[in-house]
MIDOSE-1310 file (N, C-alpha, C; in nm, 2 decimals, decimal comma, always signed):
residues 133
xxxx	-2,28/-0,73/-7,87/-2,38/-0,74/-7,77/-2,51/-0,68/-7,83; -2,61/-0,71/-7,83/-2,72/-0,68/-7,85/-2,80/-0,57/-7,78; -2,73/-0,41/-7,70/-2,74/-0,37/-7,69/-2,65/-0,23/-7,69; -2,70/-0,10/-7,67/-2,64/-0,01/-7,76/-2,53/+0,04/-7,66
xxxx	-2,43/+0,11/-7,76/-2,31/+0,18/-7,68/-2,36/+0,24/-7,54; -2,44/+0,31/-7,55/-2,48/+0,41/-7,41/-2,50/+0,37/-7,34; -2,61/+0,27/-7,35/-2,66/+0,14/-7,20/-2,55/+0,06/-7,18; -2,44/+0,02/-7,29/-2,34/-0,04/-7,19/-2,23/+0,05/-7,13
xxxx	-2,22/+0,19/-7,16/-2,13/+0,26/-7,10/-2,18/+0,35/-6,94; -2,29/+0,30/-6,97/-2,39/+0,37/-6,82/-2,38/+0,25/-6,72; -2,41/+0,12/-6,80/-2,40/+0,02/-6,70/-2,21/-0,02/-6,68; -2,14/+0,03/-6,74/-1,97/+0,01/-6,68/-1,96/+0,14/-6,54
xxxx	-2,00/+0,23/-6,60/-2,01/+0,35/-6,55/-2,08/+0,42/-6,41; -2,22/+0,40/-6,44/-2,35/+0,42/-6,34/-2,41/+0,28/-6,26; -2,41/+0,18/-6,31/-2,53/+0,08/-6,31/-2,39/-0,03/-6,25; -2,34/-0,04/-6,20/-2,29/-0,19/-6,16/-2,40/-0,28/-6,09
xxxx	-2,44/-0,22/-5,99/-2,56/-0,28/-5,94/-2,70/-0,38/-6,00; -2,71/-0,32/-6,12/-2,80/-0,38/-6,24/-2,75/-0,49/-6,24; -2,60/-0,50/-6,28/-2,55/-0,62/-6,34/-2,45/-0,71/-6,27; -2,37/-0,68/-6,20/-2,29/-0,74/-6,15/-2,24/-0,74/-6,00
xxxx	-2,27/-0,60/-5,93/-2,25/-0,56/-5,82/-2,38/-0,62/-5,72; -2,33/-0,59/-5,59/-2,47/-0,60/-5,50/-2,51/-0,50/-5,47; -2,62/-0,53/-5,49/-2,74/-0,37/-5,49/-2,73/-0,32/-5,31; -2,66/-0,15/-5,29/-2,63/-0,11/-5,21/-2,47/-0,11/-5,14
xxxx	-2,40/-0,19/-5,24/-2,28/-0,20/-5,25/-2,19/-0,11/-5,32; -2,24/-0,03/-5,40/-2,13/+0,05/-5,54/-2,14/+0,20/-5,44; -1,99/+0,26/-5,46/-1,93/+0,36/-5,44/-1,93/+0,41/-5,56; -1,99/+0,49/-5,65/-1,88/+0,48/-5,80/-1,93/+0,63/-5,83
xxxx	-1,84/+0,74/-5,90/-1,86/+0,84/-5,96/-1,80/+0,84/-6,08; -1,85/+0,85/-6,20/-1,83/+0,83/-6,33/-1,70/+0,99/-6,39; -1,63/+0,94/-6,28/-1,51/+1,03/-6,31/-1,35/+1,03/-6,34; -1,27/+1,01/-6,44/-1,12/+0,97/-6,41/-1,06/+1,04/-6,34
xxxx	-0,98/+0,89/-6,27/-0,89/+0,91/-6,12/-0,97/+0,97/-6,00; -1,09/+0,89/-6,03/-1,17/+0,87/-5,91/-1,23/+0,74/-5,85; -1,17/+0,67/-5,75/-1,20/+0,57/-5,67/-1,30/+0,52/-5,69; -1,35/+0,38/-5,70/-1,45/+0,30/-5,63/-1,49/+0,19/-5,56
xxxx	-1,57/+0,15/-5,56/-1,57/+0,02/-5,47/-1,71/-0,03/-5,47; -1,73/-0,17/-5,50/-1,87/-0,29/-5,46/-1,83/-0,38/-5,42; -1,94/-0,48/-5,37/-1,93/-0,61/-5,35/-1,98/-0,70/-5,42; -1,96/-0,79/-5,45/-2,05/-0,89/-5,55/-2,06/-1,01/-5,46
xxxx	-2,19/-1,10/-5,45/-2,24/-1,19/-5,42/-2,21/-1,32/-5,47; -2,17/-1,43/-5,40/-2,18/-1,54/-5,46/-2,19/-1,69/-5,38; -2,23/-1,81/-5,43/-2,24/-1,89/-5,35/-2,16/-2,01/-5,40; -2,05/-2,03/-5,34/-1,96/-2,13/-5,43/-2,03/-2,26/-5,46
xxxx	-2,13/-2,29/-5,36/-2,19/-2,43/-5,44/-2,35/-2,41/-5,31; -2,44/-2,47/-5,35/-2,57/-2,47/-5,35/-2,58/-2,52/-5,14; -2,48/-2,57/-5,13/-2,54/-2,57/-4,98/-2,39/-2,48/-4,88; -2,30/-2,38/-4,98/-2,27/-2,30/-4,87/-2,37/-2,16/-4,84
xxxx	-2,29/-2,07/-4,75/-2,40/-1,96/-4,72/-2,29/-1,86/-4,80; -2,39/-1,76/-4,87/-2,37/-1,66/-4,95/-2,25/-1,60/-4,93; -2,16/-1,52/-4,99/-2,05/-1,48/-4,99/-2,00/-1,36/-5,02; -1,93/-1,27/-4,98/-1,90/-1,16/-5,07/-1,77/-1,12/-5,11
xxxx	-1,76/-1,05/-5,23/-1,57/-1,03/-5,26/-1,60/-0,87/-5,27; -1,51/-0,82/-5,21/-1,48/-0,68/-5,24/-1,42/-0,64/-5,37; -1,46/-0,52/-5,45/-1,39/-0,51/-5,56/-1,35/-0,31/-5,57; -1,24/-0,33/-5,59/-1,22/-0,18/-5,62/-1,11/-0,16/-5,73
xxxx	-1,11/+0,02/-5,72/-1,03/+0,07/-5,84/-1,06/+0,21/-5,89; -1,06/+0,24/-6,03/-1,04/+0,41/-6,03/-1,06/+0,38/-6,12; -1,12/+0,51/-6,25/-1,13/+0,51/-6,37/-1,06/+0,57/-6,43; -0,92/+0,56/-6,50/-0,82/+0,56/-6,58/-0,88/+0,64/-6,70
xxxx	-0,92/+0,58/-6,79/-1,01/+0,66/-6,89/-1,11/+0,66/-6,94; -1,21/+0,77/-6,95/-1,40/+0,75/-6,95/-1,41/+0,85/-7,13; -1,41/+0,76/-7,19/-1,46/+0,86/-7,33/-1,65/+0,82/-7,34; -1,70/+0,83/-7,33/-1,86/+0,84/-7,31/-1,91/+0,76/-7,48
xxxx	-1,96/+0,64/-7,42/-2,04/+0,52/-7,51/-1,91/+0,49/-7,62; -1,80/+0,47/-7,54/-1,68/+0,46/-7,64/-1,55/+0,33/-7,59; -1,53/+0,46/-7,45/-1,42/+0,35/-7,38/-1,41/+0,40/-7,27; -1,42/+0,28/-7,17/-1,37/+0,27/-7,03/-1,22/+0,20/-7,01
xxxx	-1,14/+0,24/-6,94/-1,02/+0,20/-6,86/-1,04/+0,19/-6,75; -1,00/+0,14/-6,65/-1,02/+0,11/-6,50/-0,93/+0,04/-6,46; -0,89/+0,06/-6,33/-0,84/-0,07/-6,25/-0,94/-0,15/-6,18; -0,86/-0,24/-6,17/-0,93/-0,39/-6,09/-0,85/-0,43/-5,98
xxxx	-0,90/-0,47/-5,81/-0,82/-0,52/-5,78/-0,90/-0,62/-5,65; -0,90/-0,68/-5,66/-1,01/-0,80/-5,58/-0,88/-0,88/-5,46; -0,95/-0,96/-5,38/-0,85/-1,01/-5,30/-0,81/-1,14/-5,36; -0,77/-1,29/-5,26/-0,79/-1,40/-5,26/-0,88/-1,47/-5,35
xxxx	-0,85/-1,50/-5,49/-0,96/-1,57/-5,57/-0,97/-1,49/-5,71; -0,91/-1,37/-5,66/-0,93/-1,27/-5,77/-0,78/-1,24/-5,85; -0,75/-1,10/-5,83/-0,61/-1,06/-5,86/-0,49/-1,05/-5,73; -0,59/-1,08/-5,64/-0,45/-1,11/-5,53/-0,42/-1,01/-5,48
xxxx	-0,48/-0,88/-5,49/-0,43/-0,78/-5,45/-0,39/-0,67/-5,49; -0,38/-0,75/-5,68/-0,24/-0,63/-5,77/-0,36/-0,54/-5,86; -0,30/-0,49/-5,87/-0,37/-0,37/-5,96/-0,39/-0,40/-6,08; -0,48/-0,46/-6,14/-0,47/-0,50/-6,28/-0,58/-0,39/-6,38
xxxx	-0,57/-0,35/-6,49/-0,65/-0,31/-6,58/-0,70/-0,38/-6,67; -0,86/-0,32/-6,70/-0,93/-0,35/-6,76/-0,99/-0,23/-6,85; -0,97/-0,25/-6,95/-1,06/-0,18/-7,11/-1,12/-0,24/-7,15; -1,21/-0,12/-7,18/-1,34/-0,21/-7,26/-1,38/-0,09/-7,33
xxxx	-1,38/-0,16/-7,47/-1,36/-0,06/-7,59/-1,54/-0,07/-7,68; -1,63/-0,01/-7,64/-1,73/+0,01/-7,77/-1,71/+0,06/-7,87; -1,81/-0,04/-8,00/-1,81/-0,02/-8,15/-1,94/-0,03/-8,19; -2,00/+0,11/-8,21/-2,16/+0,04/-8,25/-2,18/-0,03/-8,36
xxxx	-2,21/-0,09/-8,42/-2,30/-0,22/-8,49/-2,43/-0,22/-8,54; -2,49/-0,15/-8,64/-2,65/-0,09/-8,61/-2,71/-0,04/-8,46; -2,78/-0,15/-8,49/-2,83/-0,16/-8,31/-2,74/-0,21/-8,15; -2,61/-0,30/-8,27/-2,56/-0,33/-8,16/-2,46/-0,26/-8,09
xxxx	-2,39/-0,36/-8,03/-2,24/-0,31/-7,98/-2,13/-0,42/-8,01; -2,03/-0,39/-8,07/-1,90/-0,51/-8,08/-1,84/-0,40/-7,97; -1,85/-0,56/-7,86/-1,75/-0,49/-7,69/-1,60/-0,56/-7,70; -1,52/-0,50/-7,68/-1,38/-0,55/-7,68/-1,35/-0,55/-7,51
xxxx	-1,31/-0,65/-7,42/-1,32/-0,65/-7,32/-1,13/-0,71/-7,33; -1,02/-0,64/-7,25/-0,91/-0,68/-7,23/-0,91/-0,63/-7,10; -0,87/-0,76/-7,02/-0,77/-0,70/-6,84/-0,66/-0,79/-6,86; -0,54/-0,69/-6,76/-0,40/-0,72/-6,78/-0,34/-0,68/-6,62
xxxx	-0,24/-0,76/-6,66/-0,16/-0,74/-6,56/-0,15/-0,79/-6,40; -0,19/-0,95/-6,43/-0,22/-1,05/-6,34/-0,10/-1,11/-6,28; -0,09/-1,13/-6,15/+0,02/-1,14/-6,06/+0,06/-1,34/-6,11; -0,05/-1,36/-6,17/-0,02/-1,53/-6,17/-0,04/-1,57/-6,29
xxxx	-0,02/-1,71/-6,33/-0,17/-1,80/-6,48/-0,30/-1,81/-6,38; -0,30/-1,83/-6,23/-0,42/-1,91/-6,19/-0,55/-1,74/-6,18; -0,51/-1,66/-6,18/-0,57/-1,55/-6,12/-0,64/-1,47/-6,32; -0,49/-1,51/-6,38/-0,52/-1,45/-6,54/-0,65/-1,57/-6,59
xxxx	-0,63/-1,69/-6,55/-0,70/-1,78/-6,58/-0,83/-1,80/-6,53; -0,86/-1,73/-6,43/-0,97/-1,74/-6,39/-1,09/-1,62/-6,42; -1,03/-1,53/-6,46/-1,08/-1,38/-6,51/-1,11/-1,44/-6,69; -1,03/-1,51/-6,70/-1,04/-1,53/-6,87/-1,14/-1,63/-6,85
xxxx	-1,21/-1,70/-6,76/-1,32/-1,79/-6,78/-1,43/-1,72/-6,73; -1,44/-1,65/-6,59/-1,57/-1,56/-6,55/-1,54/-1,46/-6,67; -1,50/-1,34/-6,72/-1,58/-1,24/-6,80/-1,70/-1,29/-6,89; -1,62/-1,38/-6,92/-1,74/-1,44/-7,09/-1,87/-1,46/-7,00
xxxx	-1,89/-1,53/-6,92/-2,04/-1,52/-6,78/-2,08/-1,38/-6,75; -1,96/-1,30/-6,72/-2,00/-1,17/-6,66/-2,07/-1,09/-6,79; -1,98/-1,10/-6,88/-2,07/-1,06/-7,00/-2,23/-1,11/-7,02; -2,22/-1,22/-7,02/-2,35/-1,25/-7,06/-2,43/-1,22/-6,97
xxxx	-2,42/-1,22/-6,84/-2,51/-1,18/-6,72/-2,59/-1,03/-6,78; -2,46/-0,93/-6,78/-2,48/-0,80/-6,81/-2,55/-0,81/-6,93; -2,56/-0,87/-7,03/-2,67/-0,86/-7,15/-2,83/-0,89/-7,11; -2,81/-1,00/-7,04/-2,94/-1,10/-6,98/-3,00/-0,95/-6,92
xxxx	-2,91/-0,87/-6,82/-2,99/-0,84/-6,74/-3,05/-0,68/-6,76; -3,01/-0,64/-6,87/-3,02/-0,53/-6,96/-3,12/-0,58/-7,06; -3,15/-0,69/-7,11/-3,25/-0,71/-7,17/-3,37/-0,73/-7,11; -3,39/-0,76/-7,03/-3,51/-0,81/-6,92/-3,59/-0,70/-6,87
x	-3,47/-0,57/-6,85/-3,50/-0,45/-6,75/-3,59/-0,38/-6,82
């Protein structure tokens, strides 16, 4: 990713809001085995009305501009409920970052499958919107 370890471990960390969350939605304290919770916005197609999914979980492991662990656990559409983890491992790159993004431990294929098609978007969102800022 084209930008540096720190700004993406502040924005896993501090910043959901920037990138992925809805602004005035994030609970979050950049602390392990401490709780959080947002909502994120969405509109499944251009003439429904806006939407929101709850998302929570806890931070497992925080090594600073290095590596996050977390849980994940979304309802209906998401993980269904189950507790799944997500790591995301930084490697700086000059200027950049090589981001290793793995989540595990999905209750279905439809739920693993659908996380394995949104990240690669969620990713790029969070670059877009970190470059702009």
């Amino acid at each position: 990713m084209n930008l540096k370890p720190e700004t993406l471990f502040n924005a896993w960390t501090k910043e959901f809001d920037v990138w992925f969350a809805a602004p005035g939605s994030v609970l979050m304290t950049d602390k392990e085995n401490t709780p959080f919770f947002f909502e994120t916005e969405f509109k499944p197609d251009e003439n429904s009305d806006l939407q929101r999914s709850s998302h929570y979980g806890r931070f497992l492991k925080l090594v600073p501009n290095q590596l996050i662990k977390l849980t994940w656990v979304t309802g209906a559409g998401g993980t269904k409920g189950s507790e799944t983890v997500v790591t995301v491992e930084l490697t700086p790159k000059n200027e950049k970052t090589l981001l290793k993004l793995t989540h595990l431990g999905f209750p279905d294929e439809e739920s693993k499958n659908g996380h394995q098609q949104a990240w690669p978007m969620v990713l790029e969102q969070l670059e877009k919107r970190y470059t702009e800022k």
